[in-house]
N, C-alpha and C positions, 0 to 999 in steps of 0.2 A: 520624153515621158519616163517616169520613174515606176515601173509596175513591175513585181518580182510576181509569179504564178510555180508554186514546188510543188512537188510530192512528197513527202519525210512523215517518218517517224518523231514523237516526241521520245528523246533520250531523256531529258533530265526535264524537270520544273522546281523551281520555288515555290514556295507559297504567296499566298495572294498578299499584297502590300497594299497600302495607299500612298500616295505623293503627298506633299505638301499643300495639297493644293485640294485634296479628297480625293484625286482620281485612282481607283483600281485598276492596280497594275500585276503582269503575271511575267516572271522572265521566266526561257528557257532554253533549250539547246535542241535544235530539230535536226537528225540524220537524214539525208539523203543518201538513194542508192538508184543508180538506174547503168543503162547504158544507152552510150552516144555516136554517131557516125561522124567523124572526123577527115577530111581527105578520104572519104571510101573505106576508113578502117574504122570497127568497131572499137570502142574505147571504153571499160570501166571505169565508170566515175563514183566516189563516197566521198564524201565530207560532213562535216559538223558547221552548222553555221546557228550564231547566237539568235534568239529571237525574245521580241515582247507580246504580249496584248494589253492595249491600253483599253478604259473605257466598258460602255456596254458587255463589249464580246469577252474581255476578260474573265467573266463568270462563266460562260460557258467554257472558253478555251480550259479553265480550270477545274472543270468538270468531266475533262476526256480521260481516257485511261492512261497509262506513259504506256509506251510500245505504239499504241495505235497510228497507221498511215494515213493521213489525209492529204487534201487538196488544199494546200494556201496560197491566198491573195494577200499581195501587200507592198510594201515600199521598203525602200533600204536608205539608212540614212544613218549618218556617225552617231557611236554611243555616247560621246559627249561634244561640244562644240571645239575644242581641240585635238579629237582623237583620231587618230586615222583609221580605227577599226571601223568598221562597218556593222551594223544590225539589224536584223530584220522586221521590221513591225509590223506584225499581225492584221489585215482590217476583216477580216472574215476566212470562214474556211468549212468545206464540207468532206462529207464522205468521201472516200478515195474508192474508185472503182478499178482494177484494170482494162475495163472496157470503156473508159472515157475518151 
C-alpha cells in the first residue's frame, strides 16, 4: 500500500496551472515538524517535502493560507517517469488538530 498521512505546514505554493490535458494543478512544498521515538530516544525530525494537488481538491488546497498546518492524505510517486525524486500528491486534507 502506497498511503503517506502528514502533518506540515504549507511553506511555499505556486499558482494554480492547468495540464495539458485541463486538469488543475497546485505544486508546493509542505514542512513538517514533529518529534519521533526511535530505539527509546526522542528524535527531532523537519524536512521539506515537494507536493501537488491535482484535480477537484486543487481549488480548495489553493485556497488555504501558506503557514497553515494540516492533516494530509495521499500517495508518493516520482515527479517524472525517470526521476528518482519523489512527490507527494495531495488526495485530500483536513484541519490539523493537536488533539487528533
Amino acid at each position: 500500500m502506497n498511503q503517506l498521512r502528514l502533518t506540515a505546514a504549507i511553506a511555499e505554493r505556486d499558482v494554480l496551472r492547468y495540464t495539458p490535458a485541463g486538469i488543475p494543478i497546485v505544486s508546493a512544498v509542505l514542512l513538517h515538524t514533529s518529534d519521533q521515538v526511535e530505539a527509546g530516544i526522542t528524535r527531532r525530525t523537519e524536512f521539506e517535502i515537494a507536493a501537488i494537488a491535482a484535480g477537484e481538491i486543487s481549488g480548495r488546497f489553493n485556497g488555504v493560507e501558506l503557514g497553515e498546518t494540516l492533516q494530509f492524505t495521499g500517495f508518493l510517486a516520482r515527479k517524472h517517469r525517470n526521476s528518482k525524486s519523489l512527490v507527494f500528491h495531495i488526495t485530500d486534507f483536513e484541519a490539523y488538530s493537536p488533539d487528533h
